[in-house]
C-alpha positions as CSV (number, residue, x, y, z in Angstrom):
1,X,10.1,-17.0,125.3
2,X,7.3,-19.0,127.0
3,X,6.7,-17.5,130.2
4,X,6.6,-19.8,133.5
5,X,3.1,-19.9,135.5
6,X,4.9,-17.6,138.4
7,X,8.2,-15.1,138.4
8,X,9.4,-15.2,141.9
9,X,12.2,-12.6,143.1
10,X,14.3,-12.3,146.3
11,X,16.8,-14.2,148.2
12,X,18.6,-16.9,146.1
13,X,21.4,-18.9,148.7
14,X,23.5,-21.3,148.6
15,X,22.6,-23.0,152.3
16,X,25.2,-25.2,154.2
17,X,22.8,-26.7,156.7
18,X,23.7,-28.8,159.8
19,X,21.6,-31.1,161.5
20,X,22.8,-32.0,164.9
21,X,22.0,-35.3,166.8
22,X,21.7,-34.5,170.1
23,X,20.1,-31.7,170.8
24,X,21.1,-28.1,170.3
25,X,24.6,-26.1,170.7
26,X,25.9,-25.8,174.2
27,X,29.2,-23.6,174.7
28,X,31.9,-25.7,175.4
29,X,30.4,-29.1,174.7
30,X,30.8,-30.9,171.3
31,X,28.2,-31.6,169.1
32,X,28.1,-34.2,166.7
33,X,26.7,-33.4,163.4
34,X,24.1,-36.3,162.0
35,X,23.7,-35.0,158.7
36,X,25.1,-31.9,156.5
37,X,24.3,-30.2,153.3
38,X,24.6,-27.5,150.6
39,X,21.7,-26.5,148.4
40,X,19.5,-23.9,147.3
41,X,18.0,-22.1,150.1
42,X,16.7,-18.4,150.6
43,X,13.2,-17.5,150.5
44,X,13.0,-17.2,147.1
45,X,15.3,-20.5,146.2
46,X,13.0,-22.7,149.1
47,X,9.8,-21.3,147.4
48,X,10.8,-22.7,143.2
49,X,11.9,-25.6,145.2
50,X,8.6,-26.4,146.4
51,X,6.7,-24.8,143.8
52,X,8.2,-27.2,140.9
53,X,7.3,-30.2,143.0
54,X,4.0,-28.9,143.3
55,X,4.0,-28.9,139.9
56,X,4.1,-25.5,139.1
57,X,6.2,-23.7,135.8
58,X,8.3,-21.1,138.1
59,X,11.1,-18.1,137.0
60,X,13.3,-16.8,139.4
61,X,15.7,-13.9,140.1
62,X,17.2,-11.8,142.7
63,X,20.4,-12.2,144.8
64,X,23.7,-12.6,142.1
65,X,25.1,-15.7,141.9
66,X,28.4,-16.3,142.3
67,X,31.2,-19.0,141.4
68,X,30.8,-21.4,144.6
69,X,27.2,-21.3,144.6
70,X,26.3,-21.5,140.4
71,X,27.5,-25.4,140.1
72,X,25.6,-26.3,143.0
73,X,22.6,-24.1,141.7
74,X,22.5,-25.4,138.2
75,X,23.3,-28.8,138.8
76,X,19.9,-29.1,141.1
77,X,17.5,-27.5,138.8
78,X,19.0,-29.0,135.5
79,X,15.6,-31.5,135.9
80,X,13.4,-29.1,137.0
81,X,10.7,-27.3,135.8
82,X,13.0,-23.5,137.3
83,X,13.6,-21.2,134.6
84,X,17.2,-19.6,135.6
85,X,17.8,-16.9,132.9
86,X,17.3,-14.3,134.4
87,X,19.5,-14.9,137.8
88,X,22.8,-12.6,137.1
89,X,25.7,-15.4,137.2
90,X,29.1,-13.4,138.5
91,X,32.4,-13.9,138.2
92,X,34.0,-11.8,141.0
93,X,32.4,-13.2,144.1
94,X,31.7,-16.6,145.5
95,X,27.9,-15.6,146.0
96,X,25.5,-15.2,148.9
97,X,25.9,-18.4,151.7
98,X,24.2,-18.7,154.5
99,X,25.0,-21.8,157.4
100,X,22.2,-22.9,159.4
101,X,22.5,-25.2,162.4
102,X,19.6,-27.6,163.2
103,X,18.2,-29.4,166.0
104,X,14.2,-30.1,166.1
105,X,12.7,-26.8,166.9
106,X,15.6,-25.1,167.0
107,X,17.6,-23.5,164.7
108,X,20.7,-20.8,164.1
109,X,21.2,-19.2,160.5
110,X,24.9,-17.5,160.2
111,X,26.1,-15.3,157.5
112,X,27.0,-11.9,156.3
113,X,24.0,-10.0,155.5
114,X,24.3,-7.2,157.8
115,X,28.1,-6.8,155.9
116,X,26.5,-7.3,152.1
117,X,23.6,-4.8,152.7
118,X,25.9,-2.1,154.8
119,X,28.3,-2.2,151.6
120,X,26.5,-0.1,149.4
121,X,27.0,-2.2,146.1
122,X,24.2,-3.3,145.0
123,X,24.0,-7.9,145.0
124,X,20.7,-8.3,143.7
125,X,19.4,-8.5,139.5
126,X,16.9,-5.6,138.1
127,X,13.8,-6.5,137.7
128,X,12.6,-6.7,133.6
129,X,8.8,-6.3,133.0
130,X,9.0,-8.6,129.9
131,X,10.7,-11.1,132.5
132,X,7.1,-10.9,134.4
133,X,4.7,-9.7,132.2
134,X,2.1,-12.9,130.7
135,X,3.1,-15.0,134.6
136,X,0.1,-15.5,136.3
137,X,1.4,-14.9,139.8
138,X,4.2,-14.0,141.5
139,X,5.9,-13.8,144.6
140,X,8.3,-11.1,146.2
141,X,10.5,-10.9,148.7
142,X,11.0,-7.4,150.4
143,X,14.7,-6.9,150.9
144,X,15.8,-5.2,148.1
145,X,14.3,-1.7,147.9
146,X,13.6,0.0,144.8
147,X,13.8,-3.0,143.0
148,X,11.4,-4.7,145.1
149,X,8.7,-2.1,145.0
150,X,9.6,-2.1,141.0
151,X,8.2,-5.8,141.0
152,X,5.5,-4.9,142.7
153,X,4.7,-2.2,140.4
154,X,5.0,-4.0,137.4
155,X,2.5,-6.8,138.9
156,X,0.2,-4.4,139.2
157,X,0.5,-2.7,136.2
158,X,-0.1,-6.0,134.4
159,X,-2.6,-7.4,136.7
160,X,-0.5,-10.0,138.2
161,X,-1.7,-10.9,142.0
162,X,1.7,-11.2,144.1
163,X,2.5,-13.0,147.2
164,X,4.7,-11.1,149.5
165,X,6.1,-11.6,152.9
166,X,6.4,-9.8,156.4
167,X,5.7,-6.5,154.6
168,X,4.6,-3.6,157.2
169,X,1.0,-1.9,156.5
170,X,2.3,1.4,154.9
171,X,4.1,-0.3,152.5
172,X,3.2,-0.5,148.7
173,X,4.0,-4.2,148.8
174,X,2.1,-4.5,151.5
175,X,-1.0,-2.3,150.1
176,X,-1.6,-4.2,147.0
177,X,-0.7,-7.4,147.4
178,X,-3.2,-10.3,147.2
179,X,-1.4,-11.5,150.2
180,X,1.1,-10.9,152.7
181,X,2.4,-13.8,155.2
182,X,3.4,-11.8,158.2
183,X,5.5,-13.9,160.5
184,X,6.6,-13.7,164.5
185,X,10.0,-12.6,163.7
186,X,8.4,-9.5,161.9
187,X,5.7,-8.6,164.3
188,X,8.3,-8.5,167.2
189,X,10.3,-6.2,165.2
190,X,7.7,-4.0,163.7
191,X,5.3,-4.2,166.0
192,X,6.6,-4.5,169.4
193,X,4.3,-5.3,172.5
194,X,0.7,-5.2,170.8
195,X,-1.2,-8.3,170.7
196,X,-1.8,-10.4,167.2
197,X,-5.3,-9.1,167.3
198,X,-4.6,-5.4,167.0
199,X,-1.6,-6.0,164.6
200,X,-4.3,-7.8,162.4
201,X,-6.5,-4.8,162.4
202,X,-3.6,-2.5,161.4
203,X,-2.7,-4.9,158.4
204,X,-5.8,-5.3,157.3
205,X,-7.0,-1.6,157.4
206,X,-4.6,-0.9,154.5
207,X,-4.7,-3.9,152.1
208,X,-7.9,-5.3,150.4
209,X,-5.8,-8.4,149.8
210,X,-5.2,-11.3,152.2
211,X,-3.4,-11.0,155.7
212,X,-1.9,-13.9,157.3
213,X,-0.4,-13.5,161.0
214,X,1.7,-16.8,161.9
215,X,2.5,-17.8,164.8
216,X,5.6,-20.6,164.3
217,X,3.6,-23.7,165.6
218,X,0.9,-21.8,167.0
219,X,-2.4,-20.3,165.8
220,X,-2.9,-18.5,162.3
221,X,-5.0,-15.5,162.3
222,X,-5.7,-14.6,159.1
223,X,-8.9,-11.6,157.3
224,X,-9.3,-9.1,154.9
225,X,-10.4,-5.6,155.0
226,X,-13.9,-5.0,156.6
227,X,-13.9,-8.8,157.6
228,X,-13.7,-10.3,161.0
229,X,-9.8,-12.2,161.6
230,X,-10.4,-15.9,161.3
231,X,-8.1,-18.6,163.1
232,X,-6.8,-21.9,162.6
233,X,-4.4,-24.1,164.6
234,X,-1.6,-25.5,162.8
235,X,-1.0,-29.8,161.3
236,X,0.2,-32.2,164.3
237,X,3.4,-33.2,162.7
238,X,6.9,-34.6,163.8
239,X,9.1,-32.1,163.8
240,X,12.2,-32.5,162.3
241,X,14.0,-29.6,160.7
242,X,12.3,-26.1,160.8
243,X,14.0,-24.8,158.2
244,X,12.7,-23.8,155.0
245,X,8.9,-23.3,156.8
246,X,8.0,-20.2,156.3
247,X,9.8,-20.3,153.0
248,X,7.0,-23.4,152.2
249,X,4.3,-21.4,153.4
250,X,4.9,-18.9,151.2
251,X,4.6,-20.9,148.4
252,X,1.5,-22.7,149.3
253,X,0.1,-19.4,149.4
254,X,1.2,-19.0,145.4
255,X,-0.4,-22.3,144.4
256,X,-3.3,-21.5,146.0
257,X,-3.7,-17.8,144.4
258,X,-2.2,-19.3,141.1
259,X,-5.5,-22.2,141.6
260,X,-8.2,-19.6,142.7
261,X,-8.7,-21.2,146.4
262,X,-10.7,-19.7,148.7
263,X,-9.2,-17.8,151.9
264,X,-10.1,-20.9,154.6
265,X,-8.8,-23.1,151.2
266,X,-5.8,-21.0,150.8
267,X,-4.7,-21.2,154.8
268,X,-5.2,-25.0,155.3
269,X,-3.2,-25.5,152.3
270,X,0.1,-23.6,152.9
271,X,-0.1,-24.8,156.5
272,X,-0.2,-28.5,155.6
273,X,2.6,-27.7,152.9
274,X,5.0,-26.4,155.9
275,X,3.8,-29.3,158.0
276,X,5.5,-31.6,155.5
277,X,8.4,-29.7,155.3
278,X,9.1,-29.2,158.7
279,X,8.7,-33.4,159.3
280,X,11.9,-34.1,156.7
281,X,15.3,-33.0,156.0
282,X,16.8,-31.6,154.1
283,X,13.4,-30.0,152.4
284,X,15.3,-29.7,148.9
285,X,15.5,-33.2,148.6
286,X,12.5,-33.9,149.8
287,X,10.0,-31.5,149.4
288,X,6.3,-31.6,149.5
289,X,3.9,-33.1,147.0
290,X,0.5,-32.4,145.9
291,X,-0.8,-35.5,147.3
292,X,1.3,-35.5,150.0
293,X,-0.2,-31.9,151.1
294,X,-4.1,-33.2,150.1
295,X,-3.8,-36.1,152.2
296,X,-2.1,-34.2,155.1
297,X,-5.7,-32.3,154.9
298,X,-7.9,-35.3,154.4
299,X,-6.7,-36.6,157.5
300,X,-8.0,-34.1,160.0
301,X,-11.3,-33.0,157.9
């Protein structure tokens, strides 16, 4: 089996987005609906996405996949440089959806997580270290407990630098991964009423890899261990659709690990492959490019 340039494991959805036209929900008022979709989503389904039109060899696993979502699944990576194999295809259940309403800025994501994880059964694949072992990098997302750490583990058992995301500081994922993406949603949850400054210093005192503190459209801080936090603002684009951002930025962050790019390098380019993602819609259809990314940073250097 040749192995893909980056094994990537987490949330694997089938999305049903809605982009409204006029502004977001308001109770009691109709809505009109401009354009609708249904196609891969999920951190881990954005990030192959993005990562194959980056050009980048990419294996993915995670969340089962079930009979409404496989078609949809298959039929959009049939072209596409996404190794599938190891995704558990099931028969008994439709498979994980989520619905996402969109307006600009703002958007609403609706499903049944809280149910699926409260059930007890298990929805996601085990990971296999011959699935992972020879990749070059991976990613992880950190919603599925032992399994997740198990990843980890194997990455660092075989030397494989791993991206992660919104991991707290005393986790292992956290601890020895070349780089965690902490975002706003996490840091008001896990970090409640101290300033981006001091949750930088707590990240960083645990991990010799990369921290990155986003801010949605505002300021990046991002440092290492022993370094001072460095800042940059975020592209000037039109926004369009914020879905899928953080999801983009996550894999920027795996191109640039997987291409040896400095930390500064590493930063501006994940930021300028969200920009582009937040400026279209839907972001499966049209995600970014290299060049598109390259001259996105050209333009303001």
């Amino acid at each position: 089996m040749i192995q893909p340039e980056v094994y990537l494991f987490g949330q694997i959805l089938g999305t049903h987005s809605f982009l409204l036209r006029d502004g977001f929900l308001k109770p009691d008022e109709y809505s009109e609906i401009e354009a609708q979709y249904f196609l891969p989503g999920g951190e881990t389904g954005t990030a192959a996405t993005v990562l194959d039109s980056l050009g980048v060899s990419v294996r993915m696993t995670g969340t089962h996949v079930g009979t409404e979502v496989a078609p949809m699944l298959r039929k959009f990576y049939e072209n596409k440089n996404v190794d599938l194999s190891c995704i558990d295809f099931i028969e008994d259940d439709k498979g994980v959806m989520d619905y996402v309403v969109i307006a600009g800025l703002v958007r609403s994501p609706m499903g049944r997580f809280a149910t699926l994880f409260s059930s007890g059964k298990r929805f996601w694949s085990v990971p296999k270290e011959e699935d992972i072992a020879g990749c070059k990098v991976a990613a992880i997302d950190p919603f599925f407990g032992e399994e997740t750490q198990k990843v980890a583990e194997i990455c660092v058992k075989n030397h494989i630098p791993y991206v992660t995301i919104d991991s707290p500081h005393e986790s292992y994922l956290h601890q020895h991964a070349a780089i965690n993406v902490v975002s706003k949603e996490c840091t008001a949850k896990d970090y409640a009423g101290k300033a981006p400054d001091e949750i930088m210093e707590c990240l960083k005192s645990t991990s010799a890899g990369l921290t990155i503190l986003t801010q949605g459209g505002g300021e990046m801080l991002y440092g290492r261990k022993g370094q001072e936090t460095k800042r940059m603002s975020a592209f000037d684009v039109e926004v369009r659709s914020t879905l899928g951002a953080g999801d983009t930025y996550k894999a920027g962050c795996v191109y640039a690990v997987l291409h040896g790019m400095s930390d500064d390098e590493t930063v501006r380019f994940a930021s300028a492959c969200s920009g582009i993602a937040i400026s279209r819609f839907p972001l499966p259809l049209f995600p970014p490019k290299f060049e598109e990314v390259n001259d996105l940073i050209n333009s303001v250097i």
